[in-house]
N, C-alpha and C positions, 0 to 999 in steps of 0.2 A: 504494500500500500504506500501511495508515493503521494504529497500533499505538496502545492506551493502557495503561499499567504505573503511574499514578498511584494507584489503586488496588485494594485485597487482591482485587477481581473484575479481571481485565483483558478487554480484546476485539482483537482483530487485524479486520480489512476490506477487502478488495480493492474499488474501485471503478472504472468505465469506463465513460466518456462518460455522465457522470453516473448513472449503473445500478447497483444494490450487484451484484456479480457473486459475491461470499462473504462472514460476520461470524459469527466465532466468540467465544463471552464464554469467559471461563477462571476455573478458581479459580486466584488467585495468594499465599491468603493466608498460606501458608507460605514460597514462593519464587520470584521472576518469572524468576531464573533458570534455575529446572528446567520452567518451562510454556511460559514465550513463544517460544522456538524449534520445540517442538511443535505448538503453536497455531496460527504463522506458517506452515510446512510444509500442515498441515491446511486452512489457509483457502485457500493458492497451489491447492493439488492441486482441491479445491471448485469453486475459479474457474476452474479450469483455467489459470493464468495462470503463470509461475516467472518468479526475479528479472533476468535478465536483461530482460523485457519490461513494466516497471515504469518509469515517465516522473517520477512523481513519490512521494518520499516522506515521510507526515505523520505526524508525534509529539503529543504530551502533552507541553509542555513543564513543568507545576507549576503551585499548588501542588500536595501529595499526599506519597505513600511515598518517603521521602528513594534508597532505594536502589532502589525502585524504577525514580523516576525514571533514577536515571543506567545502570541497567541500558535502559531504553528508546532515550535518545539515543543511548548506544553503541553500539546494536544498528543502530538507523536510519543510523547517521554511519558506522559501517564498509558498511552496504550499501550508500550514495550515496558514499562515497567509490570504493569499488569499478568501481561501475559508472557512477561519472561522474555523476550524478543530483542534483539540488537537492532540499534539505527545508524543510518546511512544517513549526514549531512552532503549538500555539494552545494557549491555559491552560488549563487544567481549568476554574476559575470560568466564566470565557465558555461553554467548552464544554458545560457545564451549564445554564446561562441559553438557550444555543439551540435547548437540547431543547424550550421553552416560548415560541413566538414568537408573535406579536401580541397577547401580553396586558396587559388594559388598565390594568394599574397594574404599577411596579416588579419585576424578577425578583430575587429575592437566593440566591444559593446559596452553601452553605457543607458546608465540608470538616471532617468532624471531624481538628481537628491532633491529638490527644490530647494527655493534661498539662489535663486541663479547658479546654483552647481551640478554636475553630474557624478555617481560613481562611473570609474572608469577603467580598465585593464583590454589587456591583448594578448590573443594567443594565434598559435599557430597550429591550424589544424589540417593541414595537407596530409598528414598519417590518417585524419580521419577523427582522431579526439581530440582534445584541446590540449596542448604544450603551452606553460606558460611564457610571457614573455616580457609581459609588464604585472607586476604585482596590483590589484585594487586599490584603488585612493580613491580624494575626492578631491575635484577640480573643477575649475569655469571652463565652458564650452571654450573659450579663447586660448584656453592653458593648455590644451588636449595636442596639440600639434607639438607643442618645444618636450610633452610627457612624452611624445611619441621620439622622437628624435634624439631624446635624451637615452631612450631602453636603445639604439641603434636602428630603429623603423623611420626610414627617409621618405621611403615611397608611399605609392597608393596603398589601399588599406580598407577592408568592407566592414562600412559601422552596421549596428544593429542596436535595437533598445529602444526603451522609451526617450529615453537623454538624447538619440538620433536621430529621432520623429521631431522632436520638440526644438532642437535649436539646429536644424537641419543647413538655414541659412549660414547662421555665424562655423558653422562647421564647413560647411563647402569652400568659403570662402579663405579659409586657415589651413587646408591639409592639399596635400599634392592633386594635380590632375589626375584623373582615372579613376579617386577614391569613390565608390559605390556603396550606396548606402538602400540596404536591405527592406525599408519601410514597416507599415505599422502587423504587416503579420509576422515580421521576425521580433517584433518590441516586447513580448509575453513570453515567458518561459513557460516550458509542455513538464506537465507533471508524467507523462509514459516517457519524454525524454530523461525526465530526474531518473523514473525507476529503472531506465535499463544504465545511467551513470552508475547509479548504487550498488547495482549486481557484481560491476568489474570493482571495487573496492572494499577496502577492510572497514568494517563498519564498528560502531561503537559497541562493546557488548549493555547488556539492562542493568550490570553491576557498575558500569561508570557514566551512566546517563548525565550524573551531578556535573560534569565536566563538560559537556555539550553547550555550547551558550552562545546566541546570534553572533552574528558577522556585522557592527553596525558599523565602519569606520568612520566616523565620526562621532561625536559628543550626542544625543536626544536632543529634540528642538523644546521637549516639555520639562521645564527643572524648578526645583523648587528655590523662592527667594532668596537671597544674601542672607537678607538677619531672620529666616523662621525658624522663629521661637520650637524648638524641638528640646524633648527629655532627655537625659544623657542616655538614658534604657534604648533610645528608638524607638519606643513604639509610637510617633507621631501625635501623640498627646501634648497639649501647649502646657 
């Protein structure tokens, strides 16, 4: 069972023996936590599959939707702890990059972070999965070419992502001639793409789940004031 909650579209996927057997997309862009339980239900009943008979389960570990995310891992992390089950995190970035495999020049996909930023990384996927090549950060669409040029990527280069949909202009006009940018059905990452990443990797076992924790690179945009007044205990009592 493969979940993505990174972003405002999510998708749930059941796969077996390499076979999508169910993949539903959702809108989440109000709340992933009023859909993705529905979602998840809807795709089990599809596949006919329920969670008891679930071997492994794969998340979206970031970057993306801050609360998103953690609405995801939580979800995945109480069901493998449940049921005794290891999970499989993979990033968004990658995960987007493997939507486009053996292409013969650089993949970059980018996340609109909003606040004028994108997350951003590149991989090289002409074997067919993603080789990294720039590590995830978070930068201004303007920044995205001297990032590129800094990892040794001079040339053209195929963006993907919501951050590629959205500042499409200021990106064309910054990166080399030829650079092709993939449009808005490569900008969502495929939850049957997560589950068949997850299968070729070692995944978390259910005894170290505590260790599992979003990808957010950067700080939350939600934080609480300079001087609130907080107990020393924490428990958020004035």
């Amino acid at each position: 069972l493969a979940l993505d909650t990174s972003h405002p579209t999510g998708s749930v996927a059941v796969v077996a023996d390499g076979e999508i057997a169910g993949e539903i997309v959702f809108d989440a862009s109000e709340t992933h936590s009023a859909t993705l339980m529905p979602a998840i239900d809807a795709c089990l009943c599809a596949s006919k599959r329920t969670i008891p008979g679930i071997d492994l389960f794969a998340v979206v570990s970031g970057p993306g939707s801050f609360t998103g995310l953690r609405i995801g891992l939580a979800t995945v992390k109480a069901f493998a702890a449940i049921r005794r089950r290891p999970v499989a995190a993979v990033g968004s970035l990658e995960l987007l990059a493997a939507a486009i495999p053996f292409a013969p020049v650089p993949v970059v996909p980018l996340i609109d972070a909003r606040r004028g930023e994108v997350y951003a990384a590149a991989y090289d996927t002409a074997a067919g999965t993603p080789a990294s090549l720039l590590d995830p950060c978070a930068a201004s669409p303007e920044d995205v070419s001297a990032l590129l040029a800094a990892s040794g990527i001079a040339g053209p280069v195929v963006l993907c992502g919501s951050g590629a949909v959205r500042y499409a202009d200021q990106l064309r006009a910054a990166l080399p001639p030829g650079t092709a940018f993939a449009g808005p059905r490569w900008a969502v990452p495929s939850a049957a793409l997560l589950a068949a990443l997850a299968a070729e990797r070692p995944p978390v076992p259910y005894g170290e789940l505590a260790a599992l924790e979003p990808v957010y690179i950067r700080p939350p945009d939600a934080r609480l004031p300079r001087h609130a007044p907080l107990r020393p205990g924490g428990d958020g009592r004035p």
